[in-house]
N, C-alpha and C positions, 0 to 999 in steps of 0.2 A: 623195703623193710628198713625199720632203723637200727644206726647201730652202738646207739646211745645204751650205760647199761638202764635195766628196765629199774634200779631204785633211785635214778635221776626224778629230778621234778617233773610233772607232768607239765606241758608247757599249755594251758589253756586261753582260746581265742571266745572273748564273752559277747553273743550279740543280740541285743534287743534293742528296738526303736527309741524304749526310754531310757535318757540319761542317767537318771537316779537310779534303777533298775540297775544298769551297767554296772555304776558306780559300788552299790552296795553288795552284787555278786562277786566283785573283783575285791572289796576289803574282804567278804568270806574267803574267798580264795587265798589271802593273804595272812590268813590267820586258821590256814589247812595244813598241816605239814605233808610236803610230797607232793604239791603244786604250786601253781605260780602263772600270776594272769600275764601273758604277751603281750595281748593288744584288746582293742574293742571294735567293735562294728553297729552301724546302727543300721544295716538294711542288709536283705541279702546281697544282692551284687556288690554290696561294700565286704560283706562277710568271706565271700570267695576269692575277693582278690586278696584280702588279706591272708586267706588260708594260700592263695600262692606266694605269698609274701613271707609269713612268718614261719611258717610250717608247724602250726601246732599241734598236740597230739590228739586235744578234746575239743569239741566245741560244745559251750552251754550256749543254748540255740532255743532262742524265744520264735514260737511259733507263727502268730498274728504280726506280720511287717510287710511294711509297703516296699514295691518293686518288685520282690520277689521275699516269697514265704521261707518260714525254716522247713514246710516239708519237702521243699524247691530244694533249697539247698544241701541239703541232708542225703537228696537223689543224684547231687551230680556225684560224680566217680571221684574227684578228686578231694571232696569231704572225709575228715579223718573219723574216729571216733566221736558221735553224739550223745550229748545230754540233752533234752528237750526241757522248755520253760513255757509254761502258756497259766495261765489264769482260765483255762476251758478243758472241760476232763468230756468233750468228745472227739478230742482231735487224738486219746488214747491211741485208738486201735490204728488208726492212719501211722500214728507214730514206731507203734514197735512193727510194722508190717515193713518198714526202713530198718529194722536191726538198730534202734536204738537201744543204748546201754539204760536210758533209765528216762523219766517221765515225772519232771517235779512241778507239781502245781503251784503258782505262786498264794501268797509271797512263800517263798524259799528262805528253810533255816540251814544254818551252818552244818549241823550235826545231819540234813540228811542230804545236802550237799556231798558231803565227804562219805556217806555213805555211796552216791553215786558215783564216786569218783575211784571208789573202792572196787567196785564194778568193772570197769575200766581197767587198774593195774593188776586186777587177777589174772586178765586175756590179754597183758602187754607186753612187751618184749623182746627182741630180736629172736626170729626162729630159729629153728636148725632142720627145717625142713622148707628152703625157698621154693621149692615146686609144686608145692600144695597151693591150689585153686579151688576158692570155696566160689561155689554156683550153686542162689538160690532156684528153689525147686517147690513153690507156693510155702507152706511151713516145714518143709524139710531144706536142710544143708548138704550140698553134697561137696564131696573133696576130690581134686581133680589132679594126677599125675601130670606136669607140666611136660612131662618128659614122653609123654607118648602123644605129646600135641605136634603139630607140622608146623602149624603158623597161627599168630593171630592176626586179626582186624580192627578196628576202628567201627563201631556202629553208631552211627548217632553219640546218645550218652553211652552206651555201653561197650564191651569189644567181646566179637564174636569167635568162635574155635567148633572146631571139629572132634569128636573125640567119641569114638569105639562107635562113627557111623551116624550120630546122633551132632545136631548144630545147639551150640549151649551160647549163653551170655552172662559175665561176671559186669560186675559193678566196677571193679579196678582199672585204671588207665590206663593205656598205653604204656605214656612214660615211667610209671611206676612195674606194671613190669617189666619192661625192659630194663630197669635199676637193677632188681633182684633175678631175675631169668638169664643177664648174662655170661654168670658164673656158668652156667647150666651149657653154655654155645648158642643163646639166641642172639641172632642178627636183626637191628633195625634197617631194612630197606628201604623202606620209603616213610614216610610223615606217618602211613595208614599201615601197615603192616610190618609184626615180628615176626622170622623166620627162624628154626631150632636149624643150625647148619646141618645136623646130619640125617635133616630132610631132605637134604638138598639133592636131587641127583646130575640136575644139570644147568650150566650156565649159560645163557646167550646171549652175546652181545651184542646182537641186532638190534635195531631201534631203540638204544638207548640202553638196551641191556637188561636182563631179566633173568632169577632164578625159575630152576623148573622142580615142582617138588615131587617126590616119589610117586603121588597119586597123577599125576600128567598135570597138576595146576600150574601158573605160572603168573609168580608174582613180581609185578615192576621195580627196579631197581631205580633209585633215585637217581640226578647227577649227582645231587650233594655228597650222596652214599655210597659212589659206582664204585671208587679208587678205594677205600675201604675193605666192601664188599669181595673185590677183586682178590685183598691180598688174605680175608681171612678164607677163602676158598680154595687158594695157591693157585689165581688164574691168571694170566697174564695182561 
């Protein structure tokens, strides 16, 4: 979560294949009050790494681009807030079934730009609720107490958890929650897994060393992590 206040500018990353395109979304942007273009990207894998780069809040996210598409990039977990841009009003329903904030067909005018972006700072913010886990559920949202989670996972793009018996998948990173969860006493053990410490019930450091959690699971403890690990558990 960020902990910027939420009437800061919005920091937006603009990416479409074409230049002009780029360019005239970014003077809108520039003549929006309340936001402000970062950077640009003209393809998706240039889009992602710049979203590891800049950390913006929004992406205005042209749909049709080579390498990878904006519905590509909109799916990986580390995409912040979208705005979709395409000149094709069938790639609508593909678009909001991503929880995008909004769906402007080009060309894009200023006034419903900023309408979309309006969109955007109503649901923006630093929370006061970091344990809340939204996990979609086809068109339902559902909210997920972090605190009655054991551990998460690493799934492919997604990361998985357990929770009242039932195996769920959020769209969120890893490293993101780990950011916000360790106020909460989550432990990163390994690359691939968060553990809530007072899952923990037992430590062993056989083979390298491994938490054991309440349910008998046992999750490996990194080297990188062991010495860490160790001391938030008061183990020797």
């Amino acid at each position: 979560m960020s902990d910027r206040d939420p009437t800061d500018a919005m920091r937006v990353l603009v990416v479409d294949d074409e230049p002009i395109a780029r360019a005239r979304i970014a003077r809108m942007l520039g003549r929006i009050d309340g936001a402000e273009a970062v950077g640009e990207a003209g393809d998706g894998v240039e889009a992602l790494a710049q979203v590891a780069a800049l950390r913006p809040d929004v992406l205005v996210l042209d749909i049709d681009m080579p390498k990878l598409d904006g519905l590509a990039v909109a799916e990986d977990p580390s995409a912040p807030a979208v705005i979709f841009t395409t000149a094709h009003a069938q790639h609508a329903l593909d678009a909001f079934e991503l929880d995008a904030f909004d769906y402007l067909l080009k060309p894009i005018g200023r006034d419903r730009l900023a309408r979309a972006l309006d969109k955007v700072r109503a649901r923006r913010g630093p929370s006061d609720e970091p344990w809340r886990i939204v996990v979609r559920d086809g068109s339902v949202k559902r909210f997920v107490d972090a605190r009655a989670v054991d551990a998460f996972h690493s799934d492919h793009k997604y990361v998985s958890f357990c929770f009242e018996g039932e195996t769920l998948l959020c769209r969120e990173s890893l490293d993101g929650l780990e950011a916000r969860l360790a106020e909460l006493g989550f432990l990163r053990v390994n690359r691939g897994a968060l553990v809530r410490r007072d899952a923990v019930a037992a430590y062993d450091a056989a083979a390298g060393g491994a938490v054991v959690l309440r349910d008998g699971a046992r999750v490996p403890v990194s080297r990188r992590a062991a010495a860490s690990i160790r001391q938030a558990l008061g183990v020797a």
